[in-house]
C-alpha positions in Angstrom: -26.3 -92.4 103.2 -22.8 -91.5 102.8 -21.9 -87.9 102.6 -19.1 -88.0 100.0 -18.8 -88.8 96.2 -17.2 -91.4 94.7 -14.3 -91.1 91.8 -14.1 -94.4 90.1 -10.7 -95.1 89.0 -10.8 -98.3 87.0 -7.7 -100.8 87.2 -4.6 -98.7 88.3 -1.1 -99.7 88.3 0.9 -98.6 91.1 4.5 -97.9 92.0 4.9 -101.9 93.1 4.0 -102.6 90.1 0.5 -103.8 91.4 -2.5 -102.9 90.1 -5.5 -102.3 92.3 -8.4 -102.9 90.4 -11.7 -101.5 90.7 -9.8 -98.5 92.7 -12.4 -95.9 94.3 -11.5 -92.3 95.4 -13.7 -90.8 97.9 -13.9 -87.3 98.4 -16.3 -84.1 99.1 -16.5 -81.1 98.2 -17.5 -77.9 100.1 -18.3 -74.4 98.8 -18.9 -73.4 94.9 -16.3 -72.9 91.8 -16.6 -68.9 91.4 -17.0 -67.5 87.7 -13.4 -67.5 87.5 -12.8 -70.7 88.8 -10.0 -69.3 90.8 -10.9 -70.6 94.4 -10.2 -73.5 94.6 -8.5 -74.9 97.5 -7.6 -78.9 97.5 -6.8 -80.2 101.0 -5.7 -83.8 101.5 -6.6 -86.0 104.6 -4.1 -86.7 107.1 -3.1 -90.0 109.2 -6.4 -92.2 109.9 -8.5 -89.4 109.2 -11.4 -88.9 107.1 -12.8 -85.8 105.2 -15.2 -85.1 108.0 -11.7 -84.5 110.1 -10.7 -81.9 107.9 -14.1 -79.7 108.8 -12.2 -77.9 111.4 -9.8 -76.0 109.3 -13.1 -74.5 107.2 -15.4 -73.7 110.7 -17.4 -69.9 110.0 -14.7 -67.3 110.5 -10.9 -69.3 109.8 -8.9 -68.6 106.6 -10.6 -71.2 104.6 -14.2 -69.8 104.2 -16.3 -72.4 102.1 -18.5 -69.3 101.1 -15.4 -67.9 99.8 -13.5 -70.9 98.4 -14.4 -74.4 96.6 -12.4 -76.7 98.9 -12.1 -80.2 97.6 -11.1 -83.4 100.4 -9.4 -86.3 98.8 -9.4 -88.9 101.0 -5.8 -91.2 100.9 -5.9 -95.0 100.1 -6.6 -96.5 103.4 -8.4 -94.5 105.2 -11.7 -97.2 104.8 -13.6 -94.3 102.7 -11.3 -94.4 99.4 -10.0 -98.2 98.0 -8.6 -99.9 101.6 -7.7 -103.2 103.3 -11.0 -103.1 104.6 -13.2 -102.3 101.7 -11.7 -104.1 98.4 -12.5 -107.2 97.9 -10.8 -110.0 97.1 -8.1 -111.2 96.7 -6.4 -107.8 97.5 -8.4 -107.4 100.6 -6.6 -107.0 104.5 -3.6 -107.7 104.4 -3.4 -108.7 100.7 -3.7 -105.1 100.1 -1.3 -103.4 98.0 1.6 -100.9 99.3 0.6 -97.7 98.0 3.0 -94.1 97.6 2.5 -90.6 98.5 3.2 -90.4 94.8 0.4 -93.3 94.0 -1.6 -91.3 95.8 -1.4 -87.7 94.3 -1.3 -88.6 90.7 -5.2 -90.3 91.4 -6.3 -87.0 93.0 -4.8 -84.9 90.0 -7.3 -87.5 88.0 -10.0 -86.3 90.3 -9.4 -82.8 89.8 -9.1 -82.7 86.5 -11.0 -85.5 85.2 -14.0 -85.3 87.2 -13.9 -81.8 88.8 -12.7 -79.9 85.6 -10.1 -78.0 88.0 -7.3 -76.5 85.7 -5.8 -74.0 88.5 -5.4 -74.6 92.4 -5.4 -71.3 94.5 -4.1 -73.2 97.6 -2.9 -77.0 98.7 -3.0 -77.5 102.4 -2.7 -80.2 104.4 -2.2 -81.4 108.2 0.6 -84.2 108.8 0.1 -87.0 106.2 -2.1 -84.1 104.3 1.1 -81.8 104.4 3.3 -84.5 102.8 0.8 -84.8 100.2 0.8 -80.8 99.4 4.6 -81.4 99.0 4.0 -83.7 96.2 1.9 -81.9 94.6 3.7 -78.5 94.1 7.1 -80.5 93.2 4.8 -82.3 90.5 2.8 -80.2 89.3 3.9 -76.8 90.2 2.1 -75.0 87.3 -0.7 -76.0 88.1 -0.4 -74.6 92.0 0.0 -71.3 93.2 0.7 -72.2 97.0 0.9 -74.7 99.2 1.3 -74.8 103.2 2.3 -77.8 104.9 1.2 -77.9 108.5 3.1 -80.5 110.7 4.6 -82.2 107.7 8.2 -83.0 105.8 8.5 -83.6 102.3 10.3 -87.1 103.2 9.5 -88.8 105.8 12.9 -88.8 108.3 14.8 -91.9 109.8 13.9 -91.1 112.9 10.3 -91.0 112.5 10.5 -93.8 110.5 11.2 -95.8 113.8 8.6 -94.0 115.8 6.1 -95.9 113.5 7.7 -99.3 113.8 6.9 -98.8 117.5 3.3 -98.3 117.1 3.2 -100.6 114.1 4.9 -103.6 116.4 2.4 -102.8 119.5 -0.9 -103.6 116.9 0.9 -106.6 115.4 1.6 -108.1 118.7 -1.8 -109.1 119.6 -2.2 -112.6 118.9 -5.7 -111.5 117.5 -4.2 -110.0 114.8 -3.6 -112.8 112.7 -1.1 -111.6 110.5 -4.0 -109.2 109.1 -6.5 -111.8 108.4 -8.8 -111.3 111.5 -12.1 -111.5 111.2 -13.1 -109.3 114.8 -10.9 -106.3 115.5 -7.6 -106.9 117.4 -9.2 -104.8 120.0 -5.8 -105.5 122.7 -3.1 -104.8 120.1 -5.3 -101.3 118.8 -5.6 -100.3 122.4 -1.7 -100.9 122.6 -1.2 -98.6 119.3 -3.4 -96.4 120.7 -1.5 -95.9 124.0 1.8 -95.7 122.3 1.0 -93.2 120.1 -0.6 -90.5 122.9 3.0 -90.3 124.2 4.0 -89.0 120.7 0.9 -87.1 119.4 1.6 -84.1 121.9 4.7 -82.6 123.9 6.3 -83.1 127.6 5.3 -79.4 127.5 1.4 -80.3 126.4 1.5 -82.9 129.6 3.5 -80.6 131.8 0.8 -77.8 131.7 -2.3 -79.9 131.3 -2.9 -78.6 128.2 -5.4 -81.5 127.8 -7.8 -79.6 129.9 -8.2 -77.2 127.1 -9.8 -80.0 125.2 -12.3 -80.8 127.6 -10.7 -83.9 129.3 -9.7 -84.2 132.7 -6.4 -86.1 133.1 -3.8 -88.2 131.0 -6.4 -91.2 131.8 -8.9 -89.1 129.9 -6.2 -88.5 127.2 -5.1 -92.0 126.7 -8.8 -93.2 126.6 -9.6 -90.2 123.8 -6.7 -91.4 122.2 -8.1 -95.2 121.7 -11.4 -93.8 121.0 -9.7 -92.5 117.7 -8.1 -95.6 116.6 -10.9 -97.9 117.7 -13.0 -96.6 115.1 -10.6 -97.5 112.5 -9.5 -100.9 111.3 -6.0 -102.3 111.8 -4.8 -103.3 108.4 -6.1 -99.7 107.2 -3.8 -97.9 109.5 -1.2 -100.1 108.9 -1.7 -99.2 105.4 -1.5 -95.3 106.0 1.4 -96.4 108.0 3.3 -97.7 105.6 3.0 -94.6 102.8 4.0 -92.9 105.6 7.0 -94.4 106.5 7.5 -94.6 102.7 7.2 -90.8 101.8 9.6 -89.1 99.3 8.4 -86.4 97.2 11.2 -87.4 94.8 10.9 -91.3 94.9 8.7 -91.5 91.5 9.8 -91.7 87.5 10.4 -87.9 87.5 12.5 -86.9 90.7 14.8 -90.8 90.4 15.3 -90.3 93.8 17.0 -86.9 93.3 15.5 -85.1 96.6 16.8 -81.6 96.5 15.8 -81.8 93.0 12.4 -82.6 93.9 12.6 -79.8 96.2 14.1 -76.8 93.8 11.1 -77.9 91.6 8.3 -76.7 94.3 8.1 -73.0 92.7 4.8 -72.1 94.1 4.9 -69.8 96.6 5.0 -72.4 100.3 4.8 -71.4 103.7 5.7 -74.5 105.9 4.2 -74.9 109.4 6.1 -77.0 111.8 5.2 -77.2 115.4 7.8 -75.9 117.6 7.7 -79.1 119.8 6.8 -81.7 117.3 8.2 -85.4 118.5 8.2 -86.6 115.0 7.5 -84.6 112.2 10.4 -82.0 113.5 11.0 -78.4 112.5 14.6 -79.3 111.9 14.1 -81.4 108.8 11.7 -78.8 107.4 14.3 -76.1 107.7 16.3 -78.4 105.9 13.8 -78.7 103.3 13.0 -74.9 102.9 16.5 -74.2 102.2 16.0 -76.2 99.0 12.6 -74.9 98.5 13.1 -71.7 95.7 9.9 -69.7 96.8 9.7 -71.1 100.7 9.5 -69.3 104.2 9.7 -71.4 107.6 7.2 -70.4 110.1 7.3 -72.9 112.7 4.2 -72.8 115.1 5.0 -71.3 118.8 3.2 -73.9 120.4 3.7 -76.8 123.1 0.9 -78.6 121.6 3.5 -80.9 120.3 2.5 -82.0 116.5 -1.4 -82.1 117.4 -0.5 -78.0 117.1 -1.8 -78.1 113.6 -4.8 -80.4 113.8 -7.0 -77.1 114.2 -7.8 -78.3 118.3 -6.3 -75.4 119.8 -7.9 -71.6 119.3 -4.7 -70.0 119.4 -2.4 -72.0 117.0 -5.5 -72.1 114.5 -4.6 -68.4 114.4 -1.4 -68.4 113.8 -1.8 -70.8 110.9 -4.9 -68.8 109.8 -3.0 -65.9 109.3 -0.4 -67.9 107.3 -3.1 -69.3 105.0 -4.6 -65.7 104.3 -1.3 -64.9 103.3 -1.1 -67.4 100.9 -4.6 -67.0 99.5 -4.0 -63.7 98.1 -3.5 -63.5 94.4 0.2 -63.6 93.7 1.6 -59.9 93.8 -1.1 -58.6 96.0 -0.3 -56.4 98.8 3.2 -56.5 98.0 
């Protein structure tokens, strides 16, 4: 039995101008609404995770205490639990599937939290990479409904630079002959090894390798690491990471009917109180742009993470980086005011 609910969205039209009928929003829930309702923490998933990926960030003791907070998980289109290439059927199944936004994306969870969860307030919107791009969005769309937001290892637009990052990874899984354009019927097993491989040379720092940081993690050597790596993206299908890929490379917080593009008007409209998390030796998402970003940002501090766990710094892996951005979410789980 699955361990997540179902949101069932009916026919939506998208930003393509698509509609993806019969669209299905899974998510879970962990904790209980208090009497005030005031607890409520939303945290999106990142990059081919799932909600079960997300557990980390609320283990006994860190900043998000599901005995103290109601902590809703939205999982993104294309993740294979919410409305994918691998799970709608026909004919907008593989790679028929439908490009769909960061913006596509959160206006379906404000659905969910209001339509079906009968949230009017958020306390907090986190989120790790893809997750952090996502808690952008929301606080430049619906700001009064958010008090803060922290985006971990995430920009509010997703930068040239990485951009081509993803093509790499993105050309490595296309190029197995297997892959038949996205209408394979047995995994492309070669071209997600090849994916897999590329991306462990991104997903942490030449510090990370330098150090053998890896052994902090339990595995012995870079063979170990490449291997954990394809374990990850094994489990998941091709035409649904290729889907996550493209919102990613896709990301604007200002690309929708109410920002026209305008970016650092998108970004003066975040007024909830944001810290934003960088990792110090992030390959892709990269403190730089965030800086940028915060400057913009009317109620923002940058707080990059001191750590040479490259952009898997934020993923909740490492004891003492999950302190630092503990300490950063306690912050921004007090009421507005308090303590200052």
């Amino acid at each position: 039995m699955p361990d997540y609910d179902i949101f069932e969205l009916g026919d939506i039209v998208l930003q393509s101008g698509l509609t993806l009928r019969q669209a299905r929003l899974a998510y879970k829930t962990y904790g209980e609404p208090n009497a005030a309702r005031d607890n409520v923490v939303l945290m999106p998933t990142f990059y081919a995770s799932h909600h079960t990926d997300t557990e980390v960030m609320m283990a006994e003791g860190r900043a998000l205490d599901p005995r103290t907070y109601f902590v809703v998980v939205p999982n993104m289109f294309g993740n294979g639990l919410s409305s994918s290439p691998s799970n709608t059927p026909p004919p907008f199944d593989r790679a028929a599937f439908p490009p769909v936004t960061l913006y596509d994306n959160v206006v379906q969870q404000y659905r969910l939290v209001t339509e079906r969860l009968g949230i009017t307030r958020i306390r907090l919107v986190v989120g790790f990479s893809m997750g952090a791009q996502q808690a952008f969005q929301w606080g430049a769309l619906y700001p009064d409904m958010v008090d803060a937001i922290a985006p971990i290892c995430g920009s509010a637009r997703t930068s040239v630079h990485n951009f081509v990052f993803l093509e790499g990874v993105k050309a490595a899984l296309m190029a197995d002959a297997a892959f038949a354009d996205g209408w394979y019927d047995t995994p492309p097993v070669k071209g997600l090894i090849a994916f897999s491989r590329v991306y462990a040379g991104w997903a942490y720092s030449q510090d990370f390798y330098r150090a053998h940081e890896y052994r902090k993690m339990g595995l012995a050597s870079v063979a170990d690491v490449l291997r954990f790596s394809e374990a990850r993206y094994r489990s998941r299908d091709a035409n649904d990471l290729l889907a996550m890929l493209w919102t990613w490379q896709h990301a604007d917080i200002s690309a929708n009917p109410q920002f026209n593009g305008d970016f650092a008007a998108a970004l003066q409209a975040i007024s909830p109180r944001a810290i934003v998390m960088p990792s110090a030796t992030d390959l892709y998402f990269r403190a730089r742009d965030n800086e940028l970003e915060v400057e913009q940002m009317p109620n923002a501090q940058l707080r990059p993470i001191p750590s040479s766990w490259g952009h898997a710094a934020g993923r909740g892996a490492n004891p003492v980086d999950n302190e630092f951005v503990d300490a950063a979410l306690a912050e921004l789980l007090e009421p507005a005011g308090a303590g200052r």
